[in-house]
C-alpha positions in Angstrom: 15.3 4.3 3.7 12.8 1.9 2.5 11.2 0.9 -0.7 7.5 1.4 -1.1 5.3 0.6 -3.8 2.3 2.9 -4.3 -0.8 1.5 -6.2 -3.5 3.9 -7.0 -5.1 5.0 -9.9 -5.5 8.9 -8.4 -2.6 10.6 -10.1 -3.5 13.7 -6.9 -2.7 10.8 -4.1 0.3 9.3 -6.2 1.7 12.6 -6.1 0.9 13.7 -2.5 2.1 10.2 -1.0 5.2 10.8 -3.0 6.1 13.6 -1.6 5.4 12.7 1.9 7.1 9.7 1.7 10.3 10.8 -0.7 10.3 13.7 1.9 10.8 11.5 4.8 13.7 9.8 3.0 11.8 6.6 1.5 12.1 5.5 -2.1 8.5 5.0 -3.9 7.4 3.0 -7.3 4.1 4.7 -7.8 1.5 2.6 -9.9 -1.8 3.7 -11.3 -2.7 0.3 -12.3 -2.7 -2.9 -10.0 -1.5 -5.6 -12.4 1.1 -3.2 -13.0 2.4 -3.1 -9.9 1.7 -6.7 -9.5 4.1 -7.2 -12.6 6.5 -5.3 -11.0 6.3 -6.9 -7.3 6.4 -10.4 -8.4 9.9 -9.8 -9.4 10.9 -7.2 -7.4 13.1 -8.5 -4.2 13.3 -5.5 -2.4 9.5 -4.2 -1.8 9.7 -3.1 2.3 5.9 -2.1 2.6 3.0 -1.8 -0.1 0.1 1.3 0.0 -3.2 0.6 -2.0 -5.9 1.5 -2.8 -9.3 -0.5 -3.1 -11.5 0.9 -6.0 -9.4 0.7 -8.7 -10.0 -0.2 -12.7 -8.6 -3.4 -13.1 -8.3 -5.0 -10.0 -9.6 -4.0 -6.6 -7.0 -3.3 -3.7 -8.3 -6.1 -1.3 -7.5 -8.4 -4.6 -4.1 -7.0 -4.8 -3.0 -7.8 -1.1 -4.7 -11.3 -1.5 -2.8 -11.9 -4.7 0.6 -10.6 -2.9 -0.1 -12.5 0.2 0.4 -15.7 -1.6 3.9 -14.3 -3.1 6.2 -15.7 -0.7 9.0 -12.9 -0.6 5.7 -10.7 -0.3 4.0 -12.4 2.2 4.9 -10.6 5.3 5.6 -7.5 3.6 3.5 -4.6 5.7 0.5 -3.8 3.0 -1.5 -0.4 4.2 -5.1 -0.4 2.5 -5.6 3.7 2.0 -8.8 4.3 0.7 -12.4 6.3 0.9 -13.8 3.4 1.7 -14.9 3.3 6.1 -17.2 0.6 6.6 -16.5 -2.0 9.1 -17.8 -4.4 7.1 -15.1 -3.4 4.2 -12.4 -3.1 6.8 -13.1 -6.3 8.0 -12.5 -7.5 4.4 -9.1 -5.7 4.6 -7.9 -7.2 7.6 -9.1 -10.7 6.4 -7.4 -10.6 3.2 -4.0 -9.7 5.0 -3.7 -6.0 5.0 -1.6 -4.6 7.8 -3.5 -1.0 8.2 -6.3 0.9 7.0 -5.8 4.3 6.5 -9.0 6.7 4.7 -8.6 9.8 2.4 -7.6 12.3 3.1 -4.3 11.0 5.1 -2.8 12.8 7.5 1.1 12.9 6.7 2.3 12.1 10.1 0.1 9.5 10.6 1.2 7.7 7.7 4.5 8.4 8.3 4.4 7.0 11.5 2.3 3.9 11.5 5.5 3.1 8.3 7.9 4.1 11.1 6.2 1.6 13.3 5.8 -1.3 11.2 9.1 -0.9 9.9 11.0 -1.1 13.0 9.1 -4.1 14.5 10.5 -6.1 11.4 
């Protein structure tokens, strides 16, 4: 069972990733606000994987992984960007800032489920 924070300021996709993801046996902090969850992760030792979003109110998902990058009990922690957002050149900026996937809305369950199995096991 791992822990996984969930940053989005959707309360639909909170809810929905919850469910997927307490459904497959994994414990979630949900956040609607980044700095929250920042807050939260910062002291927090026991964070397994991160999903974000990018557009977001107070600070932008690709921010976010940055700014938990440079956390060092956060800095190899798997980070999956799931957003609207397709654009190579905005994916490029998610895979330079240090995020491990890219996912777009709508996500398939599955998919997410197992691209976490799969990151999780090769830890």
């Amino acid at each position: 069972m791992a822990h996984i924070l969930i940053v989005d300021d959707s309360a639909l996709i909170r809810k929905q990733l919850e469910h997927t993801l307490t459904g497959a046996g994994h414990r979630v902090t949900p956040f609607a606000y980044a700095l929250e969850a920042l807050d939260f992760a910062e002291k927090a030792d026991d964070i397994d994987l991160v999903i974000t979003d990018v557009n977001m109110p107070d600070m932008n998902g690709l921010e976010l992984v940055i700014t938990l990058r440079a956390q060092p009990h956060l800095a190899s922690t798997p980070i999956f960007v799931l957003t609207t957002e397709s654009t190579e050149h905005i994916r490029a900026e998610g895979a330079a800032s240090g995020a491990t996937a890219w996912l777009v809305k709508p996500f398939n369950s599955a998919a997410l489920l197992a691209g976490i199995d799969s990151v999780l096991t090769t830890e």
